[in-house]
MIKOL-598136 format. One record per atom (N, C-alpha, C, O): residue in three letters; x, y, z. Coordinates in steps of 0.001 Angstrom, whole numbers, plus 500000, padded with zeros to 6 digits. Last residue first. Layout:
N
ALAXYZ
...
***
This chain:
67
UNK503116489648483188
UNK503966489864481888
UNK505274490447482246
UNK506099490698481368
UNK502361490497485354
UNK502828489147485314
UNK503699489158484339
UNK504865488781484455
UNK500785493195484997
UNK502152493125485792
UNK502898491788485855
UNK504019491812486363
UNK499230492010482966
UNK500721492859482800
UNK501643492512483534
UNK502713491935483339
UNK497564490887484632
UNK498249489947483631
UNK499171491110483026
UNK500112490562482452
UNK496678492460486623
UNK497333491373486839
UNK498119490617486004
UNK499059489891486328
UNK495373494641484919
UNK496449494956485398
UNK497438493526486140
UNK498668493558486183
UNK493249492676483988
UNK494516493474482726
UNK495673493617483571
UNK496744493060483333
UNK491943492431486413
UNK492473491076485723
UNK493531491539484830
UNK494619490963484815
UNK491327495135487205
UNK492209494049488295
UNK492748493097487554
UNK493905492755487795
UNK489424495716484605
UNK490872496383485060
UNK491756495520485868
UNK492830495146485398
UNK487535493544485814
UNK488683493622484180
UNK489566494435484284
UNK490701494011484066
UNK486367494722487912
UNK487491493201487577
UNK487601493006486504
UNK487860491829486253
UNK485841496774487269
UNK486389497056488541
UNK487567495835488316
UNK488794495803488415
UNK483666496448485740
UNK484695497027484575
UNK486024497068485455
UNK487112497288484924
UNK481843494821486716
UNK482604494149485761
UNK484321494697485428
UNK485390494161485138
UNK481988495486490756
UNK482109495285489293
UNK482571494878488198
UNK483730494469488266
UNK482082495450493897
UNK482837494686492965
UNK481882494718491398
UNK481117493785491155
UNK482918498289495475
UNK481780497739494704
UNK482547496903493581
UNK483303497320492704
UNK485072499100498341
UNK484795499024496769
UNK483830498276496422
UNK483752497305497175
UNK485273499143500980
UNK484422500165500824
UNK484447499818498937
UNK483644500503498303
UNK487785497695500683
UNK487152497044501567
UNK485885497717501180
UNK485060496835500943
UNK490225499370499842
UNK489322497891498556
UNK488636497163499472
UNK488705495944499315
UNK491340500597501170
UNK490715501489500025
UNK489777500139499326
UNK488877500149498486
UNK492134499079503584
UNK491747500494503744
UNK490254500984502227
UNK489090501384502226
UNK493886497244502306
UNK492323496419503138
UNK491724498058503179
UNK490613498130502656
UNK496118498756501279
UNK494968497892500553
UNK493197497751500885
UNK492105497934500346
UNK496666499766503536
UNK496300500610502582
UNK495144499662501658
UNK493937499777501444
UNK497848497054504641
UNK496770497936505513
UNK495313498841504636
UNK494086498832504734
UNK499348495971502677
UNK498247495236503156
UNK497236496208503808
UNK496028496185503573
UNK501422498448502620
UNK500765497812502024
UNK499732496957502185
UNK498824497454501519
UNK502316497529505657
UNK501600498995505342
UNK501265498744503497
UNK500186499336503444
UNK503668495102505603
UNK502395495543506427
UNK501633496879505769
UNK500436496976505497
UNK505599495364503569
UNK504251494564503610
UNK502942494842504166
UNK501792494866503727
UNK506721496968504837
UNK506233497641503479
UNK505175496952503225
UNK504097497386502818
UNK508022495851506993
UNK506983497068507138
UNK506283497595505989
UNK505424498474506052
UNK509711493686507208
UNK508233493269507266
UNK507370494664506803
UNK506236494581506331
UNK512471495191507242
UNK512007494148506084
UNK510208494056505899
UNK509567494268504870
UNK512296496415509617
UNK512180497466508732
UNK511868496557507762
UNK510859496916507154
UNK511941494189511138
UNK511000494922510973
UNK510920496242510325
UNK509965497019510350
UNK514651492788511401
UNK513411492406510701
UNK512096493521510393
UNK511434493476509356
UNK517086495329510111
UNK516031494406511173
UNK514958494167510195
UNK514516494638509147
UNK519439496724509622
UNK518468496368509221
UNK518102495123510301
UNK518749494337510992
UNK520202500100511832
UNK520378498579511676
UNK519417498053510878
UNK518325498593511053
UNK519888503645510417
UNK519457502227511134
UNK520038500717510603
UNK520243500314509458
UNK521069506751510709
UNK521539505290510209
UNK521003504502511108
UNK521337504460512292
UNK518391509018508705
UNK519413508457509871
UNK520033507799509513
UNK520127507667508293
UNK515498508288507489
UNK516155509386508214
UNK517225508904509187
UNK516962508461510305
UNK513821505765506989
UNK514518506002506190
UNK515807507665506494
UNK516742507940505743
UNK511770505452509389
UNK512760504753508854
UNK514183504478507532
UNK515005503594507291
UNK510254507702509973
UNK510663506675511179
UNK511974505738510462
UNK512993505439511085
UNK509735508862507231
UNK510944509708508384
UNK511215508618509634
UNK512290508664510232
UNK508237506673506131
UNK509472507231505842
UNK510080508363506620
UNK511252508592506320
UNK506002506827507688
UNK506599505475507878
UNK508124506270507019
UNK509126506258507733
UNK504846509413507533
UNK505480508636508737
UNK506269507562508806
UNK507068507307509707
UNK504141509077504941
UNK505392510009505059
UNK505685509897506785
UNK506755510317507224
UNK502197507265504713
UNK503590507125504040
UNK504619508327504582
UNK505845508236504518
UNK500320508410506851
UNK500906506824506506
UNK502363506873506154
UNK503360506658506843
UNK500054510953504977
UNK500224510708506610
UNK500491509390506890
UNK501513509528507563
UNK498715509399502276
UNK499870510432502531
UNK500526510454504122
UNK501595509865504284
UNK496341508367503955
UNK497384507337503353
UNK498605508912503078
UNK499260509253504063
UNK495321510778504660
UNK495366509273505410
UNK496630508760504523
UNK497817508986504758
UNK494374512162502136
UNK494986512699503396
UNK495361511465504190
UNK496566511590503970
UNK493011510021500154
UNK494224510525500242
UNK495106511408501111
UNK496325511469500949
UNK490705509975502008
UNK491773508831502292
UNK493160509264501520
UNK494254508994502013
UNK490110512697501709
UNK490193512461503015
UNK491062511069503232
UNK491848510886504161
UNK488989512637499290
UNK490042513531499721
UNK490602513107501077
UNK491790513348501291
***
């Protein structure tokens, strides 16, 4: 419950800093999805137990989303 409190507070900061208003595009509205993606990532899949059924889901869902 608590990382979905976190990451909600993440996302809905990063969208009123940058999506409210009229901003110039800049590099760093480009870079920010990355970053905060990568963050979330390293956040929730750092504390994960690498398992079979953990990397067959990762592998299905890789070869869809490729598809």
């Amino acid at each position: 419950m608590t990382d979905a409190l976190i990451l909600s507070g993440i996302l809905l900061a990063i969208v009123l800093l940058t999506h409210v208003g009229r901003h110039k595009v800049r590099i760093v509205l480009l870079v920010l999805p990355f970053l905060t993606c990568g963050t979330i990532g390293y956040l929730v899949l750092a504390d994960m137990n690498v398992t079979t059924p953990n990397l067959m889901a990762a592998v299905v869902g890789t070869a869809v989303g490729v598809a």
